[in-house]
N, C-alpha and C positions, 0 to 999 in steps of 0.2 A: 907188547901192546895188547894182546888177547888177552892174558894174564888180568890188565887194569879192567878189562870188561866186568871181569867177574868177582872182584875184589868185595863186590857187597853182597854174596850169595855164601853163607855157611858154607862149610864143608862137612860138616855132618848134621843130621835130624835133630831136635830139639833130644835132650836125655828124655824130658815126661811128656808121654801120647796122651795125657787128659790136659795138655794144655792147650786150647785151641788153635786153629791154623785160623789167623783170621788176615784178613786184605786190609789192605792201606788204598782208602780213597778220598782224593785229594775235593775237598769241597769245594763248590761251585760260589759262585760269587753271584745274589740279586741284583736283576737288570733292574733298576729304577727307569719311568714312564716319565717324560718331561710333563708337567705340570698343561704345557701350550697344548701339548698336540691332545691333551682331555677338552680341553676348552674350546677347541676347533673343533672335536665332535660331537660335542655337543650343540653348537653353535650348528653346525651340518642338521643335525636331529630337528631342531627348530627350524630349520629354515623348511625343513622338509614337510613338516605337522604344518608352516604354513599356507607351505603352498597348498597341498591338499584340501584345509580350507579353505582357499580362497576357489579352488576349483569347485568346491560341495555346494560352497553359496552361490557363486553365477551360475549352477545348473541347478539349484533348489531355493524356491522364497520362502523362507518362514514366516505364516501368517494367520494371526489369531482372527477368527471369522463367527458370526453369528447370524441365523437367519429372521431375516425382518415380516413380523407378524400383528395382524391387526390387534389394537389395543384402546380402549377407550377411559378416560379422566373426567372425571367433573368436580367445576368449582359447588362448596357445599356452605351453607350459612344454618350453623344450629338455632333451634329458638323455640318459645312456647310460646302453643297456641292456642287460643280462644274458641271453641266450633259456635258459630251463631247461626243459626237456625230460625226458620218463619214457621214456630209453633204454637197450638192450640191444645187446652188440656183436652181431653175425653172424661165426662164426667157419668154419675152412675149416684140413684138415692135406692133404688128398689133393693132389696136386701136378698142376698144368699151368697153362697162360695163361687166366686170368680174361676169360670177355666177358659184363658183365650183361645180362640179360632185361629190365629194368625199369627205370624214368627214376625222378629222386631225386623224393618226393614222393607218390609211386603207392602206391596199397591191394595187401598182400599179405595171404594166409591163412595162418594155421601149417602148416605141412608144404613151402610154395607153393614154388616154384625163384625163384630172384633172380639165378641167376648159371649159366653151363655153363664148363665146362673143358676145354681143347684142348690140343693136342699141339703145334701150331705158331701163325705168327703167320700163315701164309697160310690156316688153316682159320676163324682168329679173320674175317679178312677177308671169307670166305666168308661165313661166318655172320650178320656184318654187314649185307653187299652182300646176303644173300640177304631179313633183316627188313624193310631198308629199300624194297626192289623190293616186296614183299608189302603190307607196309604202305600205300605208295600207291597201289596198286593197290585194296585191300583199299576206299580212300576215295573212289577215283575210282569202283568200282561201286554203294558207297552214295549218292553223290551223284546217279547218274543213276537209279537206284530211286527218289528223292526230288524230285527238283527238283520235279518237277510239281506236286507237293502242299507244296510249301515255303510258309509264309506268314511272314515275318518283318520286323520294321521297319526301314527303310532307315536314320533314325539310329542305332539301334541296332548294326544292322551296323556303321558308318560310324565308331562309335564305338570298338567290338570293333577293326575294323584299325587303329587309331591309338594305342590299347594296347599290340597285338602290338608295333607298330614299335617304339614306345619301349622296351618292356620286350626286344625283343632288341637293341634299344643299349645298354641297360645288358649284360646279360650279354654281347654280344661285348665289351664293354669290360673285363670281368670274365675272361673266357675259359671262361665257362659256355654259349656258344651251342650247340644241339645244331640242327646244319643242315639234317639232315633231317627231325627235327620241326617246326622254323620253316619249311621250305619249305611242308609237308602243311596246316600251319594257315592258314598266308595263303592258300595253293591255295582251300581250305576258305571261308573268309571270301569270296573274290574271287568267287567260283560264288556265293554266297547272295546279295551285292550282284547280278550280272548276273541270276541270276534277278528279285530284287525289282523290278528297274529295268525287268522285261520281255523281257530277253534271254533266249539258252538257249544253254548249253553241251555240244558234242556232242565226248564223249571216246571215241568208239567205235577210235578209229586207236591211240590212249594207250594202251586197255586191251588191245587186239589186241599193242602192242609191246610190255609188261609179261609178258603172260603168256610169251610167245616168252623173256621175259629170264628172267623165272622158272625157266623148264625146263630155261634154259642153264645156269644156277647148280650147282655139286655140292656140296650141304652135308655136315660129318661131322657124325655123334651127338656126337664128340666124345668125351670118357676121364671124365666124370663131370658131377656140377653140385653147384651150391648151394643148399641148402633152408632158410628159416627158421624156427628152434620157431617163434617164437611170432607173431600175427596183430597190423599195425600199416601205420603208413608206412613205406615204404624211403629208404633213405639211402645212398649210397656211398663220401660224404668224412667223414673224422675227425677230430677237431680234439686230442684229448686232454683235452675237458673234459668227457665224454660222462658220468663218474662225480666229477667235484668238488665238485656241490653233491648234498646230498638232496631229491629229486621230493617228498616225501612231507610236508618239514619246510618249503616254500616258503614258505607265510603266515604261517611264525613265524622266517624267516631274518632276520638285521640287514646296514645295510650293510656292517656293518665283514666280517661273515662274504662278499658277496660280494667285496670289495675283496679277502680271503684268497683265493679260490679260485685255485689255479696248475694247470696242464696237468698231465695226466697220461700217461707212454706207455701208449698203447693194446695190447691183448695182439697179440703179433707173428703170431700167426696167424687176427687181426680183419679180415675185408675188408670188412666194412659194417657198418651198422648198425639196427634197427628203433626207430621212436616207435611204443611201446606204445598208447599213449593219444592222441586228438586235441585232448586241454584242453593249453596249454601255458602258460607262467608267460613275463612280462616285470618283471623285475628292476632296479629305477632307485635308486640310491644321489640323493637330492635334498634341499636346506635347506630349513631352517626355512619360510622363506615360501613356496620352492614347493610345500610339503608342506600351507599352508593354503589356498595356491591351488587347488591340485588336492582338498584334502578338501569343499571350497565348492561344486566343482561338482556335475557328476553323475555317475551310478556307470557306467553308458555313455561312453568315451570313443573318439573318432577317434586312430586312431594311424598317423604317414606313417615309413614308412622309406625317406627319398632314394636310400640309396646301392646301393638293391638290386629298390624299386621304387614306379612311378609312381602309384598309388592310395593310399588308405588302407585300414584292416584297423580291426575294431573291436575293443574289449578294454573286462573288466570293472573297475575299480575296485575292489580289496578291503579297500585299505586304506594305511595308509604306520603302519609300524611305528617307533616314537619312543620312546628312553630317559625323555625329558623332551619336553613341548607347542614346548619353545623349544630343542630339541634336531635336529640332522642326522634324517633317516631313512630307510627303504629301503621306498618305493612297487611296491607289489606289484600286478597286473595280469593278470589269465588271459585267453586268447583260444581260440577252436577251430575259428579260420582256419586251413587246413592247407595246401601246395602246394610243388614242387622245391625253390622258393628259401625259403620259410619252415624247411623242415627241413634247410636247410644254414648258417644263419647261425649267430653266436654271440655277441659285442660286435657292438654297433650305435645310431649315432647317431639319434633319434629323436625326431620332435616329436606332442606331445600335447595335441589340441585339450580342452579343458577343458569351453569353452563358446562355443557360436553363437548371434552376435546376428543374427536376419533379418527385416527390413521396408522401408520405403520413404526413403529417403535424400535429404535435402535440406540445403543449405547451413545454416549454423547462425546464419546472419544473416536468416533465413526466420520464425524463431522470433519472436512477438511476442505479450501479453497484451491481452487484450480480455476484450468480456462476452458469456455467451450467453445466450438465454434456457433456461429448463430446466423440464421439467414433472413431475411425478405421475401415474403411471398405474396405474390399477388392475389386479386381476386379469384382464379379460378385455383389456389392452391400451389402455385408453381412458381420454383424458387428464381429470385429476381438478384440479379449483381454476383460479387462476391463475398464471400462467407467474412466476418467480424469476428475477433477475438474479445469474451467478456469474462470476466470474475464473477466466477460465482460459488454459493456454499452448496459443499454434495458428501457424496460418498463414493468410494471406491467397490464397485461390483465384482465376485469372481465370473466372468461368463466363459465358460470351457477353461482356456488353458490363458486368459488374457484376463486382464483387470481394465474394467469401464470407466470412467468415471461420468456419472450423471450429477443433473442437479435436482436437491430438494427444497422444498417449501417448509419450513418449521412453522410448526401453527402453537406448540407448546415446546418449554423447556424446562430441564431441574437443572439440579446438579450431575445427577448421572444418567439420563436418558433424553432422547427428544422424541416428539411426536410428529412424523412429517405428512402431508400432505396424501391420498395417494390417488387424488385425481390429476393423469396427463393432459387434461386438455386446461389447467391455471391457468391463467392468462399469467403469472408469473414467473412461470416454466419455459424459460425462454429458448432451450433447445431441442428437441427431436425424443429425449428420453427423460426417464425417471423413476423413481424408487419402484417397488412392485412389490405385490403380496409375496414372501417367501425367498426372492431374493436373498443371496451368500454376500451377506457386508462384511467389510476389512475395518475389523476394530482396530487392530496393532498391527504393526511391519511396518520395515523400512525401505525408503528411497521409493517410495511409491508414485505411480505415476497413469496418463491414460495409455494403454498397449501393453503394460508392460507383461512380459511372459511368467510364469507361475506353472508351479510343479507341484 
């Protein structure tokens, strides 16, 4: 039986030693993975990635937020307008070259000079070169009598030269810049900033060279001047409409009568002109609708004139004069804003703000209904019963680590923003709270509610 053991073992070595001794190994067989038990773990995997979410979300809200900030809207009605004016030519026979005393815009007295008259054009120059050395000299010695005592607010100033700039861009672009008085005001502004800021400006050398230039100057009297009868603003450009409409008949004018009015030549011996009066009329031919728009608002309105300057100017509402309710008609407007460039214009494009909506601005997907509670309070302030549940539209606040919900007032709406309220004491604000300047609004998230916790 030992014998059969060994029955498969040679008895002697291979004859050739370069033939390898090599092993016999019996190959293994792949285990195959049932299909189920992948699909259980992964089913495991998911359950587990769920839970985990579902744990991240109840201890974290995700919440898109925006902070509410004052903003102001106004309704606007474009149109052109008419400027009518209560004016009087200035007239002039005595002969020589015209050089005015006085910038368009300026207060004169009846009798007052507006103009002198020269014999040449080098005396005109004289005359000039001699106002305008005087002039800033005249500014440079009040500013150093003052500065010390100057107290004035740096935006304000800050504001003032950014005025200036603009409004003498427009007029150089006009070719109304007057260079020496735009130099004297900025001069003017620039000294009131450095003092404010704590600086100090020493023009003792400026005023030393002025006067020296002063003296050097030879003015003539010159061969006459020009006096106004009568007491108003002065004016120096003409336009020919200064008599085509009646001052008198303004609030009962139609549009069709300003669409008539045509230029007229001015008398040949007219070199200026006076506004009598400082009420002045704006004249707007406008439709139907803009005429209901504008009668809806208020009798106050803003009025911007782009093309002549950077602010607005206020004006009364008088009325819009109408054949028929569903008829064209001619919106009538007084103001007694007065200055150069208001008493030189005459057609002008013109927007008019009607109405300003101002309060706190928030996306309009911020907007959601809920309930507050609401109480009764008596005379002396103190709450009466118990508290009511009412529907009301609000927003959801973050405040610390909780979401509010208050209620808002919408005074405007679009498509993607509202304008709310941000006085608490509305009598429409029926519970305890409400929006506020800066306030963390909840644009987006879900399952929102008032208390709820947030991370």
């Amino acid at each position: 039986m030992d014998e059969e053991l060994f029955d498969d073992i040679p008895d002697e070595a291979p004859e050739s030693e370069e033939a390898p001794f090599r092993r016999r190994y019996r190959k293994k067989k792949k285990r195959k993975i049932p299909v189920a038990r992948i699909l259980a773990a992964l089913f495991a995997l998911f359950l587990l990635v769920y839970a985990s979410m579902l744990i991240y979300t109840s201890n974290f809200t995700m919440l898109e937020t925006e902070q509410a900030d004052f903003y102001e809207l106004s309704d606007c009605v474009e149109a052109e307008a008419f400027i009518l004016r209560d004016e009087e030519y200035i007239t002039n026979s005595k002969k020589g070259i015209i050089s005015y005393t006085l910038s368009d815009g300026e207060k004169v007295n009846a009798g007052g000079t507006v103009a002198r008259l020269f014999s040449s054009e080098k005396e005109v120059e004289d005359w000039q070169k001699y106002n305008d050395v005087k002039s800033e000299l005249t500014l440079l010695e009040q500013m150093t009598s003052t500065s010390d005592s100057m107290f004035v607010n740096l935006d304000t100033v800050d504001a003032q030269i950014r005025k200036k700039i603009t409004d003498y861009k427009n007029e150089t672009a006009q070719n109304k810049l007057n260079g020496a008085s735009a130099k004297l005001e900025l001069l003017r502004l620039f000294n009131e900033r450095t003092v404010v800021t704590g600086g100090s400006a020493n023009f003792d050398e400026r005023i030393a060279q002025l006067r020296e230039e002063l003296d050097s100057i030879h003015v003539s009297e010159g061969v006459g001047s020009v006096k106004s009868k009568k007491s108003g603003f002065f004016g120096s450009k003409l336009d020919g409409f200064e008599s085509a409409l009646d001052y008198t008949k303004a609030e009962k004018l139609s549009a069709d009568d300003v669409k008539a009015a045509v230029m007229k030549e001015p008398p040949s011996d007219a070199v200026g002109k006076i506004v009598k009066t400082i009420n002045w009329y704006l004249l707007c031919p406008v439709t139907s609708e803009q005429a209901l728009t504008i009668a809806s608002g208020d009798t106050v309105v803003d009025v911007s004139i782009p093309r002549v300057m950077s602010s607005s100017i206020p004006a009364t509402v008088l009325g819009v004069n109408q054949s028929s309710k569903t008829a064209d008609g001619l919106l009538v407007m007084k103001s007694d804003y007065m200055d150069g460039t208001i008493a030189d214009i005459r057609r002008e494009n013109i927007t008019i703000k009607t109405y300003t909506y101002s309060g706190l601005r928030v996306s309009k997907s911020a907007i959601h209904e809920d309930y507050i509670n609401v109480y009764d309070y008596d005379e002396n302030g103190n709450k009466t019963g118990q508290a009511r549940k009412e529907k009301v539209q609000g927003v959801y606040v973050v405040h610390g680590k909780r979401l509010q919900f208050v209620q808002v007032k919408i005074i405007y709406s679009d498509n993607d923003f509202v304008i709310c309220s941000d006085d608490p004491t509305d009598p429409e604000i029926l519970g305890s709270n409400t929006i506020t300047l800066h306030d963390t609004v909840v644009v987006k998230g879900k399952e929102l509610y008032d208390g709820k916790i947030v991370r």
